[in-house]
N, C-alpha and C positions, 0 to 999 in steps of 0.2 A: 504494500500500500504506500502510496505518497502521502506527505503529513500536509494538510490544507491550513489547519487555526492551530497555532502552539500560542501556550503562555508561558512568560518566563518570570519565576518568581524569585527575587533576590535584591538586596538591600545596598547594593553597592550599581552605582549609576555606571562605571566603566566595565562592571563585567555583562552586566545587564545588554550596554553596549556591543559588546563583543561577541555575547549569546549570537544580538539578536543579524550581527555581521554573518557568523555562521547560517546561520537558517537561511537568510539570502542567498550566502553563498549555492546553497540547496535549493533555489527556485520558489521559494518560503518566504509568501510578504504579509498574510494573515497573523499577525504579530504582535502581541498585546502584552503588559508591563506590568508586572505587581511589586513591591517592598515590604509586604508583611501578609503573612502567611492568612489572614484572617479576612483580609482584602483579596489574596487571589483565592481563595473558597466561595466569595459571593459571585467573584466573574465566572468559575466554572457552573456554579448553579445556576447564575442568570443566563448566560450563553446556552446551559440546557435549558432550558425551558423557553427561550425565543427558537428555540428547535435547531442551533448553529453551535452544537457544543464543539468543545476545544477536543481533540485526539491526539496532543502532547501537550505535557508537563514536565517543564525542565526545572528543578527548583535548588535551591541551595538546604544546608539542613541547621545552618546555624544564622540566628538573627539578633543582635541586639536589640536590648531595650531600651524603651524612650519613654516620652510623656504619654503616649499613646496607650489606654489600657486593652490588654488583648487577650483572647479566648487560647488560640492557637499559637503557641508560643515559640513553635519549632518546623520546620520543614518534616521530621516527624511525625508532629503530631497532624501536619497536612495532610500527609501522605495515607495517615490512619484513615484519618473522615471520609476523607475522597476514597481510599477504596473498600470502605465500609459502605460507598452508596454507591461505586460505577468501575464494577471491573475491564471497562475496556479500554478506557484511555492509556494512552503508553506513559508513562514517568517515566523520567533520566534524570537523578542526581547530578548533580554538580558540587563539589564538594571538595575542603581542602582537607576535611576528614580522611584519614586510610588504615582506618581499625577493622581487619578482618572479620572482628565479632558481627560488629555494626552492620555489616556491607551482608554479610550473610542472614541477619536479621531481615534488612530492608526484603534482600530477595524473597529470601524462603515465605517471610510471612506477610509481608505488604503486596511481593510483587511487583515489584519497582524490574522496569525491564535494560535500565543501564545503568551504571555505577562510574561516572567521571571523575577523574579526581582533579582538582585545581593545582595546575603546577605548570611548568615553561611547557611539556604539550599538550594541555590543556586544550585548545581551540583546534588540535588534529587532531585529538582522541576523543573528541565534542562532535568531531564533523563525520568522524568516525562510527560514531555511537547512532549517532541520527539515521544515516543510510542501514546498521544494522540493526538496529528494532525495528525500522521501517519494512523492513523484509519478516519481523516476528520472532527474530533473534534477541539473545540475550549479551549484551555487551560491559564488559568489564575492563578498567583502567591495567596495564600490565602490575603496577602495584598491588592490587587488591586482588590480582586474577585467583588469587588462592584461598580467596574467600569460601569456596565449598569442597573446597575439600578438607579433610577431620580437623576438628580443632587443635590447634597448641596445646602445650601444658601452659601456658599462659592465660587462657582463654577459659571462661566460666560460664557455667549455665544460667539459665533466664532466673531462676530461683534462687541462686545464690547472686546475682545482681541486683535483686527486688530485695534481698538482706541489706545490702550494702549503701542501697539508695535510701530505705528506711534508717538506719544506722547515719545518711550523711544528713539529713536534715533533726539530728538530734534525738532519736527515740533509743531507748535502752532496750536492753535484751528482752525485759518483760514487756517494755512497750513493744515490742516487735511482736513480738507472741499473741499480744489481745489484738493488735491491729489486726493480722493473718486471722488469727480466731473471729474476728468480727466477720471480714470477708469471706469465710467459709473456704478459706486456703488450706490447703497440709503440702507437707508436714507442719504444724506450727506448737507444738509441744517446747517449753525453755529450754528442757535440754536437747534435744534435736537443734536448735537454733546456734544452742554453745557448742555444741561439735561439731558445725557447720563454718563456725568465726574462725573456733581455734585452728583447724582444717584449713580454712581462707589462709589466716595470718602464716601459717608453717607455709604455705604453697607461695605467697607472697614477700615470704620475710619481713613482715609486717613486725612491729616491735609490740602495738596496741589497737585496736580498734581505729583510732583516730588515723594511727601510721598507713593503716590497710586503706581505711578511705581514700587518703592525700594519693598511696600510689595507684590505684585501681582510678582515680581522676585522673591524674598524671599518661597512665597507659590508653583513657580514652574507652573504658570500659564502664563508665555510669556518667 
């Protein structure tokens, strides 16, 4: 298929720019602009329902914040809504992210059909990305290409990330335990939980709880 309406969602007016150089380069002038992820959600829904929806989605996954208050706080959390309501349109990240966890994330469970990474060839592996999802391919940055295959011993699973996230905004072990228990989550037992950390921290070299967060930040894993 050739792509007719793409939107390019990202907060920075020169890459924006360069997106949208690319897609021309492509025969691509149907080409519309977003800066926060909550703004380009209304244009794919309003552009569905004027019957003229968008069939690419190029978006970045990380946004600053402003005065501006927002629902959607991430290219992430885009990615969720949108294909929580329209499995067809093509997504291609753009991204100066290159955390394999991440990238395998987006694919396996969002669905995202290219994985860009921002760097010097960024705009050929953008130009790249486009002609192959366009064909119904799955396109990935040669840095990330080993996004599906087995995880690292670096690499953690989605429930011991959901520890860790809990854990970075201040909840204790028990609080982690009644949070899980609320949401009808398991394992969520304290002690499952403490052999879960001590486990993290030995795999991490963590010195403390606090230590595990900063590097599990640091590696781009919460």
């Amino acid at each position: 298929m050739k792509f007719k309406r793409v939107l390019i969602n990202d907060d920075h007016d020169a890459i924006v720019e360069n997106v949208a150089q690319v897609l021309k380069s492509n025969g691509i002038t149907a080409i519309d602009k977003t800066q926060y992820c909550d703004e380009a959600y209304l244009h794919l829904k309003k552009a569905e329902l004027e019957g003229s929806s968008y069939d690419l989605l190029i978006t970045d996954l990380s946004f600053k914040s402003d005065h501006r208050s927002v629902n959607l706080r991430s290219g992430e959390d885009l990615i969720e809504k949108v294909r929580a309501e329209n499995s067809e349109i093509a997504i291609i990240v753009y991204s100066m992210k290159d955390q394999l966890q991440k990238v395998r994330g987006l694919v396996k469970k969002q669905g995202v059909n290219g994985y860009v990474c921002k760097d010097r060839n960024g705009s050929l592996e953008l130009n790249a990305a486009i002609k192959v999802v366009a064909k119904g391919d799955l396109f990935l940055s040669p840095q990330v290409s080993k996004a599906l295959q087995p995880k690292s011993k670096m690499e953690i699973d989605d429930f011991d990330i959901q520890l860790i996230n809990l854990l970075s905004k201040g909840l204790s072990q028990e609080d982690i335990s009644d949070d899980l228990k609320s949401k009808s989550i398991t394992p969520n037992s304290l002690s499952t939980i403490e052999k879960r950390l001590n486990k993290l921290k030995v795999q991490f070299r963590a010195n403390n709880t606090i230590h595990l967060v900063a590097i599990t930040k640091d590696l781009g894993l919460i």
